[in-house]
N, C-alpha and C positions, 0 to 999 in steps of 0.2 A: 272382152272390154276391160276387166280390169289389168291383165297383162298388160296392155297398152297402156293404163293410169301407172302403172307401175314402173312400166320405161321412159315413160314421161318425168314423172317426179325423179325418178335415178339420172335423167339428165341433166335438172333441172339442180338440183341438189347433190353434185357427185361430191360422195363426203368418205373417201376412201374405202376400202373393201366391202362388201357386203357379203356377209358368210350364208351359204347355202344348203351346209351339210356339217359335223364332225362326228369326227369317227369318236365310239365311247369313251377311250382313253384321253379326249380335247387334243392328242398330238398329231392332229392332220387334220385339215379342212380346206372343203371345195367352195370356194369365193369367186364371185364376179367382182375384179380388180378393175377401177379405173387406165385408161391406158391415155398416157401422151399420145398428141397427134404426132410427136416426132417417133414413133413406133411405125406408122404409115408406112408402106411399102417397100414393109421388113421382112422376112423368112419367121414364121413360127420359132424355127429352132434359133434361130440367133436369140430372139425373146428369149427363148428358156436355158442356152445358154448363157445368158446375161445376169440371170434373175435368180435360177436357182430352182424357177419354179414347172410342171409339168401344167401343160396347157389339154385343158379337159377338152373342152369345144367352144367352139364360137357359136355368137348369136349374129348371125346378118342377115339383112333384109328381114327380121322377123321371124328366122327359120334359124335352128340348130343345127351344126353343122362339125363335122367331128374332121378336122385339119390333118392336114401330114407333116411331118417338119418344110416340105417345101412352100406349103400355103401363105402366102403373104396378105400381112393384113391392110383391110379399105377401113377407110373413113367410115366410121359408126361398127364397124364391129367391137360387140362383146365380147369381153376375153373372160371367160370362167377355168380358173386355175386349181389346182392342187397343192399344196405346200404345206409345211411343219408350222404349226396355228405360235411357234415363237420366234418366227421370222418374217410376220404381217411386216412390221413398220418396216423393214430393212427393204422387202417386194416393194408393198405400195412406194418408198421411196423411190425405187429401180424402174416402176413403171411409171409414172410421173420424169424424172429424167429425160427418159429415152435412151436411148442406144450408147454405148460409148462408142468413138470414132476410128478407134486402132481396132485390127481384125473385122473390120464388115464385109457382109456377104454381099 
């Protein structure tokens, strides 16, 4: 029950990254990144070639779910990423955006 008060409010209130993990040194951390609906019915890897960032797993339907670069993302999946904790603003930018239009998969 609370996971679900949890995903609720994170909807409800997406207020960029939410960190989930760093490593000791603070130079990496695992964050559930807000994602543009223009992200929708993209290739993983094009995300992470776009961003910068290594994409941990997804949360869809409720369930964790660990992608390939070919997995394309739906509507309501969570994206939990990995990246260098001083390049949040630059990612959350990139995923907010969406895709650039030259080289899509």
């Amino acid at each position: 029950m609370r996971w679900t008060a949890d995903q609720m409010l994170r909807r409800l209130l997406p207020s960029g990254a939410e960190p989930l993990w760093r490593d000791p040194t603070g130079g990496v951390q695992l964050a559930e990144v807000h994602t543009s609906t223009a992200w929708v019915g993209h290739r993983i890897s094009r995300l992470q070639d776009q961003t910068g960032v290594r994409v941990a797993f997804l949360t869809r339907l409720g369930e964790a779910i660990l992608p390939s670069s070919q997995t394309v993302l739906q509507e309501g999946d969570l994206v939990h990423v990995m990246m260098r904790t001083d390049e949040i603003d630059r990612v959350e930018a990139a995923f907010a955006k969406g895709p650039d239009e030259e080289g899509g998969h």
